[in-house]
Every structure is written in structure tokens, then in C-alpha cells.
C-alpha positions in Angstrom: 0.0 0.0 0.0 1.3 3.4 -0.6 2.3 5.6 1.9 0.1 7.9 2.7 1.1 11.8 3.0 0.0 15.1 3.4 0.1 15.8 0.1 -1.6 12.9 -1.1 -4.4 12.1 1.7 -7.5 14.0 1.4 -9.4 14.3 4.3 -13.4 15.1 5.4 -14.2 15.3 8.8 -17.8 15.2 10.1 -18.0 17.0 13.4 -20.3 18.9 16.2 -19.5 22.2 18.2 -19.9 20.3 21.3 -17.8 16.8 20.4 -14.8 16.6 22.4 -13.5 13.3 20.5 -14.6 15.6 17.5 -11.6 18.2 18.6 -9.5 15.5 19.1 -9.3 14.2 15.7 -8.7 17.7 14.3 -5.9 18.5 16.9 -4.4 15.0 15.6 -4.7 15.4 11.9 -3.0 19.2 12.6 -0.1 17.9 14.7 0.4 15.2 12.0 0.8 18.0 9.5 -2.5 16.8 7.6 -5.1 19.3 6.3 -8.5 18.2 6.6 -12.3 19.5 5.2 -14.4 19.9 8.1 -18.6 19.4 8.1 -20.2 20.5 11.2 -23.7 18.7 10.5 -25.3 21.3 12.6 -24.5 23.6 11.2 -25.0 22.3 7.7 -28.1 21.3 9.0 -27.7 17.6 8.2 -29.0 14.5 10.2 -27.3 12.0 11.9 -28.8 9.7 9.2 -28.2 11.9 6.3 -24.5 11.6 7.7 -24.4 7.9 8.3 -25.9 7.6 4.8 -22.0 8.8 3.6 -20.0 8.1 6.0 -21.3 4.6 7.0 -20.9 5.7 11.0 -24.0 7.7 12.8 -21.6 9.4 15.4 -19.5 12.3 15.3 -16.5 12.5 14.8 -16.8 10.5 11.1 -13.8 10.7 8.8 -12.9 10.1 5.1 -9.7 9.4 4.1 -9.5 9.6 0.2 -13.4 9.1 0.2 -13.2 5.7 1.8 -15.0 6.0 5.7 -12.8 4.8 8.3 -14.7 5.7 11.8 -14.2 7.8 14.4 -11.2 9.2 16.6 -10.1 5.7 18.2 -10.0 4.3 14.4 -7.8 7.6 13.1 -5.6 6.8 16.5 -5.5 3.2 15.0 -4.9 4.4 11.4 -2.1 6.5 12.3 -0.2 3.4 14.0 -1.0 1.3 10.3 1.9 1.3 7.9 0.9 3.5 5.5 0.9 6.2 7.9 4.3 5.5 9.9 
């Protein structure tokens, strides 16, 4: 698998005002030099359902990595300790 940098990782992160695991992720994905789109659904006025409909996951954080869903924070965590990303 290719290794994965910033320059070649596009990220979406689905997120809440309120989510702590949300701010989390994004301080993660910063520190790691890794630039990331952000979707609060609230403020986009989008439903848990209409979320889970994209990003396969109905809690917040969700991210994409290069359009595939890979879960929430504990699954970046895990990501980031994959291969790809060492």
C-alpha cells in the first residue's frame, strides 16, 4: 500500500461544536501535518442519518480518508499506527 502523505491524503471530517473526540481528531490530523475539510452537520443542518448515509458511522467525529469511511477518533488513533501512515 502506498504511503500515505499530506500531500496525497484528502481528508473530510464530520464534526459537532460540542464533540470533544470531534476536537480531538482535528488536533491529531494538525499535529500530524495533515489538512483536513471539516462538516459540522449542525451547522449544515444535516442529520445524523443523512450523515451515516455517507460516512457509513451515525456518530460524530466520522472521517474520510480519500473518500473511503474509516470511523471515528479511536479508528484515526489506529490508522495513524498502520503502515501507511508511519
Amino acid at each position: 500500500m502506498e504511503k500515505r502523505t499530506p500531500k496525497n491524503t484528502s481528508i473530510k471530517i464530520y464534526t459537532t461544536s460540542w464533540c470533544g473526540p470531534c476536537k480531538m481528531a482535528k488536533r491529531l490530523l494538525s499535529e500530524k501535518g495533515y489538512s483536513f475539510t471539516e462538516i459540522d452537520i449542525e451547522e449544515n443542518d444535516m442529520s445524523r442519518e443523512q450523515m451515516a448515509s455517507i460516512t457509513k458511522g451515525p456518530t460524530v467525529p466520522q472521517i474520510l480518508i480519500n473518500d473511503l469511511p474509516i470511523g471515528g477518533f479511536e479508528d484515526l488513533v489506529q490508522l495513524f499506527n498502520t503502515e501507511p501512515f508511519k
